[in-house]
C-alpha positions as CSV (number, residue, x, y, z in Angstrom):
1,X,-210.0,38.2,-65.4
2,X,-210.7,40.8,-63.1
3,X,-210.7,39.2,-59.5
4,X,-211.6,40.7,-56.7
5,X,-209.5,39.0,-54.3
6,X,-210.7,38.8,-50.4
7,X,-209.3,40.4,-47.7
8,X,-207.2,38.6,-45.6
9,X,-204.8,39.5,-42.5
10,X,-201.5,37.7,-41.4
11,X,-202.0,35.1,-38.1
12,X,-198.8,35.5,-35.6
13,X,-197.0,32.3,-34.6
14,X,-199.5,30.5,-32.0
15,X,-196.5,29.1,-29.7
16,X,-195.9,32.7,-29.2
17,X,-199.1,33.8,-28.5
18,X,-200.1,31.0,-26.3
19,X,-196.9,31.6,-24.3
20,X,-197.7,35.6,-23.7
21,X,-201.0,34.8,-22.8
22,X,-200.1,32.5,-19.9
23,X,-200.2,33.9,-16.6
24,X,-197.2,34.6,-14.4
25,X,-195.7,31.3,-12.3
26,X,-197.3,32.4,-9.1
27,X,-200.9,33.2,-8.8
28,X,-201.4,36.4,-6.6
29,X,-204.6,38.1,-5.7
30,X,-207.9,36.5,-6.6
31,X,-205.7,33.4,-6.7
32,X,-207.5,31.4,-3.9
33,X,-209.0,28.1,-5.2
34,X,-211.3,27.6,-2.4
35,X,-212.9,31.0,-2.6
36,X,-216.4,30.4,-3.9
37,X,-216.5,31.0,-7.7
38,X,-218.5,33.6,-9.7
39,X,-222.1,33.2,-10.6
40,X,-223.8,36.1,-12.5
41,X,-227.0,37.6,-10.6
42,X,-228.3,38.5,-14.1
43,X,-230.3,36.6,-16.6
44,X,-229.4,36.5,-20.2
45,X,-231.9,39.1,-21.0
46,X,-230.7,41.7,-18.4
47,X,-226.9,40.9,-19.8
48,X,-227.8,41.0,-23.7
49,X,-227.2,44.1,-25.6
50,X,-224.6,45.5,-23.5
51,X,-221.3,47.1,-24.2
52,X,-218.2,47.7,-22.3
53,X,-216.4,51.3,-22.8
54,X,-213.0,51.1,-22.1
55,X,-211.5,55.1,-22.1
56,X,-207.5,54.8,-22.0
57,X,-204.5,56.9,-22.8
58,X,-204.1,55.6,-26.4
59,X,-208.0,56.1,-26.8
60,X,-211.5,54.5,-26.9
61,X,-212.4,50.8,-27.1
62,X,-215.7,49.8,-27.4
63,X,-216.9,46.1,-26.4
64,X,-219.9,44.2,-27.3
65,X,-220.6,41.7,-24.6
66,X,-221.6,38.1,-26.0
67,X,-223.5,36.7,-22.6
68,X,-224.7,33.5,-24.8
69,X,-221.5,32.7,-25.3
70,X,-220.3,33.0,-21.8
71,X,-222.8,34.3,-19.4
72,X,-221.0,34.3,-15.8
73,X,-217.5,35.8,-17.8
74,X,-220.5,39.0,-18.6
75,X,-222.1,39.1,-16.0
76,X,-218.5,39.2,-13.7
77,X,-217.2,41.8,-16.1
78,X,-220.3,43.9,-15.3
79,X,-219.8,44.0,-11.7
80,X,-216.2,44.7,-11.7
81,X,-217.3,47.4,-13.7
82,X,-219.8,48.5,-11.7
83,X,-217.0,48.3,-8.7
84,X,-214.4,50.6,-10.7
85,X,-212.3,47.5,-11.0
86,X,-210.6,48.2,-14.0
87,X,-210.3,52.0,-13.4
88,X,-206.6,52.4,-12.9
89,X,-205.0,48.7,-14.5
90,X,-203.1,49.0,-17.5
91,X,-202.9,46.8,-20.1
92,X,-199.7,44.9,-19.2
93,X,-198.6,42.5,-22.0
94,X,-198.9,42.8,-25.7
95,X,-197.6,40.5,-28.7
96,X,-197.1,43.7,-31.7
97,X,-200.1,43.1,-33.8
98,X,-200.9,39.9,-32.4
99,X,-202.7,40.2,-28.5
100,X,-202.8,42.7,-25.9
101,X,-203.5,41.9,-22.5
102,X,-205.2,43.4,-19.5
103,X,-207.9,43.3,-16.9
104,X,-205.2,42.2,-14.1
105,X,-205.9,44.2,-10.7
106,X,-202.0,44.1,-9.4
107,X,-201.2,46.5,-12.6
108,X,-202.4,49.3,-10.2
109,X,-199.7,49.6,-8.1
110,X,-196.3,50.4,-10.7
111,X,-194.2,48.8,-7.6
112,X,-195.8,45.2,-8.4
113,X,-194.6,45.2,-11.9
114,X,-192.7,42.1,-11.2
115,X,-196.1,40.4,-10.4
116,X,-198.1,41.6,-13.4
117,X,-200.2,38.7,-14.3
118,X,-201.2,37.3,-11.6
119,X,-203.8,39.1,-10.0
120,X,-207.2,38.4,-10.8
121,X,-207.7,34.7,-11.7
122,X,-209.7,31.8,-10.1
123,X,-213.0,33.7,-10.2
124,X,-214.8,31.7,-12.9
125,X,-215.7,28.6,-13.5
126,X,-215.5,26.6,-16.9
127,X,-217.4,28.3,-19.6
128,X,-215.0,27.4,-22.7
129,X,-217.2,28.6,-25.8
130,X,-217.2,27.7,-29.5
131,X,-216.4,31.4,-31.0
132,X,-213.6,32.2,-33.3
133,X,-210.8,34.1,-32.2
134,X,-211.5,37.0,-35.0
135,X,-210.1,40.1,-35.3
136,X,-211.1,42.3,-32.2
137,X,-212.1,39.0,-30.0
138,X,-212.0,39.3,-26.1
139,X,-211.6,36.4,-24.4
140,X,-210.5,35.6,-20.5
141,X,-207.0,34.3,-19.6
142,X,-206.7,30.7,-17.8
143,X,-204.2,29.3,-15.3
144,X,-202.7,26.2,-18.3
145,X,-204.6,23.4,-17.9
146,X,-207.3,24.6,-15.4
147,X,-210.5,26.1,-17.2
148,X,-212.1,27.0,-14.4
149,X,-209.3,29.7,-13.3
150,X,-210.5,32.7,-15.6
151,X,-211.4,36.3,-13.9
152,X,-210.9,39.4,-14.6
153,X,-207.7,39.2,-16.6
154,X,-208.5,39.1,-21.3
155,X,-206.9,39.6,-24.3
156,X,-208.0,41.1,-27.0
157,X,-207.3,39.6,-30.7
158,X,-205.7,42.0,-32.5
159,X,-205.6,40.0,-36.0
160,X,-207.3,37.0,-36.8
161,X,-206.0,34.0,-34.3
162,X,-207.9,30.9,-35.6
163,X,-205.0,28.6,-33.6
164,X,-206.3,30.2,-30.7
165,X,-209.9,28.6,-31.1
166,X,-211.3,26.4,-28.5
167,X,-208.7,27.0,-25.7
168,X,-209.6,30.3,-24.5
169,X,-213.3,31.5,-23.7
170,X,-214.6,34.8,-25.7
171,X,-216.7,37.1,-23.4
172,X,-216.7,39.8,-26.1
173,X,-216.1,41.8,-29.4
174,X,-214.4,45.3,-30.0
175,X,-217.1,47.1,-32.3
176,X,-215.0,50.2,-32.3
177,X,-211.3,51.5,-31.7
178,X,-209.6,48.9,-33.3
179,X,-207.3,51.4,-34.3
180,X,-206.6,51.9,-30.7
181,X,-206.1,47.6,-29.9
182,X,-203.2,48.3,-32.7
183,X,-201.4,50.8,-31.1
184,X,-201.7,49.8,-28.2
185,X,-199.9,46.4,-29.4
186,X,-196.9,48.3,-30.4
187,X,-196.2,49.4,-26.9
188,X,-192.8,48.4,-26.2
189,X,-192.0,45.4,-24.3
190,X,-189.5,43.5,-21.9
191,X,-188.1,40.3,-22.7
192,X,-190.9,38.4,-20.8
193,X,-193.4,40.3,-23.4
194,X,-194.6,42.7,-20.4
195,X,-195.4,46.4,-21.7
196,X,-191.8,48.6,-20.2
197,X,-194.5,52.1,-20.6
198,X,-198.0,52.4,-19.0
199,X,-200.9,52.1,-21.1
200,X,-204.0,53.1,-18.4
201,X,-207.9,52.3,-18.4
202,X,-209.0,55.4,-17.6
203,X,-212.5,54.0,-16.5
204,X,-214.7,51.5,-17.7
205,X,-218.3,52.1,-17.9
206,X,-221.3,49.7,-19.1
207,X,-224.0,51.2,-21.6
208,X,-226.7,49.9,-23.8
209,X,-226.0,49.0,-27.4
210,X,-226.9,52.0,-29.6
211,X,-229.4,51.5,-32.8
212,X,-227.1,50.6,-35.9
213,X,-226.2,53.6,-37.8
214,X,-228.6,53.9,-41.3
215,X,-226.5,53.1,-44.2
216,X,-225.6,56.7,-46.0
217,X,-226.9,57.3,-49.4
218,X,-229.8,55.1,-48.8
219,X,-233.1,56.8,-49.6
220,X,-231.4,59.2,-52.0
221,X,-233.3,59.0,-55.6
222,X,-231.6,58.2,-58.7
223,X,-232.3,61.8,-59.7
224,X,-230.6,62.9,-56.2
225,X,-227.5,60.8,-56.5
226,X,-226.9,61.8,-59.9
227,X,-226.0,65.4,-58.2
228,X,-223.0,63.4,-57.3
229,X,-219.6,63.2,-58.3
230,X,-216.2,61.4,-56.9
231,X,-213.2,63.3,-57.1
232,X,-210.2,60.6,-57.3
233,X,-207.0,62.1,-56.1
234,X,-204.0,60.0,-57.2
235,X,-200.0,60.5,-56.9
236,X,-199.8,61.5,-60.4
237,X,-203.2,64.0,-60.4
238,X,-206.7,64.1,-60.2
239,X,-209.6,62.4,-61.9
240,X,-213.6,63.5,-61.9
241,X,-216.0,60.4,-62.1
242,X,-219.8,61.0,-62.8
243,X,-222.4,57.9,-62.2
244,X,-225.2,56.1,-63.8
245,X,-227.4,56.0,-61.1
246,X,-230.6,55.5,-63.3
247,X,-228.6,52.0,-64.5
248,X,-227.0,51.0,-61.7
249,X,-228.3,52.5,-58.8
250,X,-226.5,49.6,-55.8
251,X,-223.4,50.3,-57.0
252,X,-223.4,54.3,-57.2
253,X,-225.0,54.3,-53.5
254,X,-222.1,51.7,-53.0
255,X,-219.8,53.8,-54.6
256,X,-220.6,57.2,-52.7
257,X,-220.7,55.0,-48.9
258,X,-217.2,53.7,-49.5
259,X,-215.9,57.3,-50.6
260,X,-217.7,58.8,-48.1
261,X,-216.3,56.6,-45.2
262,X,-212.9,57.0,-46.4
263,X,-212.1,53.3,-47.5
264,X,-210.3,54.0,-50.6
265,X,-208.2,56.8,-48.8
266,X,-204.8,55.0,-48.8
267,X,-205.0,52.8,-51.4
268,X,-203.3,51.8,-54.4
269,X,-203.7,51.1,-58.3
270,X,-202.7,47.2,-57.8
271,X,-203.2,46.1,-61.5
272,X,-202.4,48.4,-65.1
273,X,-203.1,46.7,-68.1
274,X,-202.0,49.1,-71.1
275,X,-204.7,49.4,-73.5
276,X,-207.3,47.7,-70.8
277,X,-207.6,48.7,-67.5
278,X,-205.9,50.3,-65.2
279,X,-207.8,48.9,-61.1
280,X,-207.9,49.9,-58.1
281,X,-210.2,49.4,-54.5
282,X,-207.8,45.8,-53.7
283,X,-208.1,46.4,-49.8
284,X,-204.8,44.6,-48.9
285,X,-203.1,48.0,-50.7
286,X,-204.5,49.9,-47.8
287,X,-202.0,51.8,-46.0
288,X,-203.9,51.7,-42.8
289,X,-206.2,49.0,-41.5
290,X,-210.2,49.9,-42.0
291,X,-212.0,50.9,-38.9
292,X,-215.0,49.3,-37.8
293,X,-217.1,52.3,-39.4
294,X,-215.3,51.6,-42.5
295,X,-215.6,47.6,-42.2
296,X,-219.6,48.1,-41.9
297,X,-220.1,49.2,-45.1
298,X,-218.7,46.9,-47.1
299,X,-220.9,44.7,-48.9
300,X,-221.2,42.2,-52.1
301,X,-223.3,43.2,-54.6
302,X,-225.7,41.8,-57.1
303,X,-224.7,42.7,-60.3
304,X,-226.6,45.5,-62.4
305,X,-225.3,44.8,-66.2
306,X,-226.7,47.4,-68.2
307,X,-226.1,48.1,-72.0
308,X,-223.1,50.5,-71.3
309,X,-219.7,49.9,-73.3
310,X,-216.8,49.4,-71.6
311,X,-214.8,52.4,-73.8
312,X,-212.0,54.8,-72.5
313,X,-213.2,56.1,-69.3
314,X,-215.9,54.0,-68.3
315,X,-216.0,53.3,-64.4
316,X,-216.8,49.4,-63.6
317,X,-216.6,46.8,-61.0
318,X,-214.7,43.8,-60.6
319,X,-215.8,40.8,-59.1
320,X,-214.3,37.3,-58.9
321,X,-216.0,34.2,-60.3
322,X,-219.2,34.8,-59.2
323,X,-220.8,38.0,-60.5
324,X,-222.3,38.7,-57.0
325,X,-218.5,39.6,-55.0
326,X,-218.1,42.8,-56.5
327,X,-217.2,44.9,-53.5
328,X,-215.0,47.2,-53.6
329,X,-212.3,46.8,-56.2
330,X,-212.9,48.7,-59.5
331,X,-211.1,49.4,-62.6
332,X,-211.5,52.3,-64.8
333,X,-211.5,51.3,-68.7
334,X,-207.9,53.0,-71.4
335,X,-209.4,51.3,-74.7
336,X,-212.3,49.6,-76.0
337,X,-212.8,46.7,-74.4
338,X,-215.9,44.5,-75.6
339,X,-215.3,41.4,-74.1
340,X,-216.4,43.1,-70.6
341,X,-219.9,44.0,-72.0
342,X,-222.7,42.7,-70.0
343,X,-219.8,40.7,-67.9
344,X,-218.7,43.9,-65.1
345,X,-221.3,46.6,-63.8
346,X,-220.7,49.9,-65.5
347,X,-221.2,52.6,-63.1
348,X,-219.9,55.9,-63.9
349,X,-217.8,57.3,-66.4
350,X,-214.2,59.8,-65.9
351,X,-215.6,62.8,-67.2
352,X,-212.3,65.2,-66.0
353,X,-208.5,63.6,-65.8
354,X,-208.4,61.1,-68.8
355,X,-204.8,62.3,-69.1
356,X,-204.0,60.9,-65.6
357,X,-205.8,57.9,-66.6
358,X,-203.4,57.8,-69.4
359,X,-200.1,58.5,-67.5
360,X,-201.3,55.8,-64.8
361,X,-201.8,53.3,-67.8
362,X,-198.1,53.7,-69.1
363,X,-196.2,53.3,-65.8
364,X,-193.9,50.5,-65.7
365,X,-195.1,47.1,-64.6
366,X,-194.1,43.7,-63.6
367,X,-196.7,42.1,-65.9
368,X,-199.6,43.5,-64.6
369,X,-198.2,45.0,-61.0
370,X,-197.1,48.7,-61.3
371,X,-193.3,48.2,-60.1
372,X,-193.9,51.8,-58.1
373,X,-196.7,52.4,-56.0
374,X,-199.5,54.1,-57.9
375,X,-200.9,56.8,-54.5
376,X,-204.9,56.4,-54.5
377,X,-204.6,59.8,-51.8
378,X,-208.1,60.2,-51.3
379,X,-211.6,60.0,-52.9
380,X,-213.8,62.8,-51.8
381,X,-217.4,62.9,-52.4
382,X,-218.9,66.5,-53.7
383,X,-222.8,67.4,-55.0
384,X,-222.9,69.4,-57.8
């Protein structure tokens, strides 16, 4: 009854994309055949647990490189890098929200514009790998029809491009600045899809992976996160929610990481129900895509059913068919409602704004979808 449904981003037309990702006509520098092709000096240890940090005008873009997938593509990007290479290009092509596209030398020089495209190719030989062109994929750009033409010229994923699988080798994987790969897809464009304003690579430099982040609101005790509270801002008012960390203690630490990092910031009540529910914590309502920070902390969750009722106020979370997706969608109780009992973890109760709960529950719907957006602003996080 309550499904949490998954997240889910729209793919661009592939004809489209294949066709901006094709290099110009006319190859131009780096576009000798017989010149002797790229073999990394580095072995797969040196190369693993690497990123690329790309600093540009729109912001920072942060690459882990995948040298099991496509060791000589790394291990090339690493000494371009270490040659300043990059320093100076721009990232010349861009479908909006689809691809951008960079890495070619000749976007140095403003006065080759009309070449943009086709500098840098014919370094690298075949290394076509099996990775899925995710959200946030880098992968080289071939010559059609000739695997082995690849160099320093990529394009970066910017949503999910599963038609693009198998034809284009992956070298690598933005880990932060997504944010930036979007805006940078909205630069304006010519009619041949080349960017009309300059978007610069400041520099480029190549660092070791840093240690992953500890989860927040880890080693807190039950005692410690029950100092806790979540302060729900909403377009009609504010609601105070207190949690039952000694019952479900996943799901409040769950809770406080997705408030904390700002996830629900943007959001919107998807579903009212009067005299049920009213449910919020749906990602596609998101204003804004999440950030990779943001991304990281989303987990499932095995469920904690505890003896709570599910009675005006109580906090809960929805899952889908099986009781382990609960994520992040939750729906705050308006009326008794048994038939949840023992089905939905209980978490924390409204214990300030039941009167916003109330005008929420009575705005008008379209069966169960509020026919005006219902504002989730912001969820802040405060210890007592």
């Amino acid at each position: 009854m309550l499904l949490l449904k998954p997240m889910c981003f729209r793919s661009l037309v592939i004809l489209v994309l294949i066709l901006a990702l094709r290099p110009s006509p006319a190859l131009g520098q780096g576009a000798d055949a017989s010149e002797e092709l790229f073999v990394t000096p580095w072995t797969l240890e040196d190369m693993t647990g690497k990123q690329a940090v790309f600093e540009t005008d729109l912001g920072t873009i942060v690459i882990d490189l995948l040298p099991s997938l496509a060791p000589n593509y790394v291990g090339l990007i690493m000494e371009l890098t270490k040659q300043g290479e990059f320093d100076g290009t721009t990232f010349h092509r861009m479908v909006r929200h689809g691809i951008i596209q960079g890495g070619d030398p000749l976007t140095k020089n403003s006065e080759e514009f009309a070449r943009y495209g086709q500098g840098g190719l014919q370094r690298v030989g075949d290394e076509l790998s099996a990775g899925p062109h995710q959200r946030g994929a880098v992968a080289a750009i071939v010559v059609p029809n000739q695997l082995d033409s690849g160099g320093s010229q990529f394009f970066i994923s910017v949503v999910d491009q599963p038609g693009l699988d198998g034809q284009y080798t992956i070298w690598g994987q933005v880990v932060e600045g997504m944010d930036v790969v979007t805006t940078i897809s909205e630069t304006a464009v010519d009619t041949d899809g080349r960017a009309t304003d300059r978007v610069v690579v400041r520099s480029v430099n190549i660092r070791d992976q840093p240690p992953p982040e500890p989860l927040p609101f880890s080693t807190e005790t039950p005692e410690e996160l029950a100092s806790y509270h979540a302060v729900i801002e909403t377009s009609f008012g504010s609601m105070t929610v207190e949690f039952f960390s000694d019952l479900a203690l996943n799901h409040v630490r769950n809770f406080l990481r997705l408030a904390d990092a700002g996830v629900y910031d943007g959001m919107s009540f998807h579903r009212v129900v009067s005299g049920f529910v009213i449910q919020t914590g749906y990602i596609p309502t998101r204003r804004d895509p999440l950030s990779e920070r943001q991304e990281r902390v989303i987990q499932n969750l095995d469920p904690e059913f505890n003896d709570t009722k599910h009675v005006l106020g109580i906090v809960s979370m929805a899952h889908g068919e099986d009781p382990a997706s609960a994520s992040t969608s939750f729906f705050i109780c308006t009326d008794v409602a048994e038939e949840l009992d023992n089905q939905y973890t209980a978490f924390g109760v409204v214990v300030a704004g039941l009167d916003v709960v109330s005008t929420i529950e009575s705005v008008p719907t379209d069966g169960e979808r509020p026919l005006d957006r219902v504002d989730v602003v912001s969820v802040r996080v405060v210890r007592h």
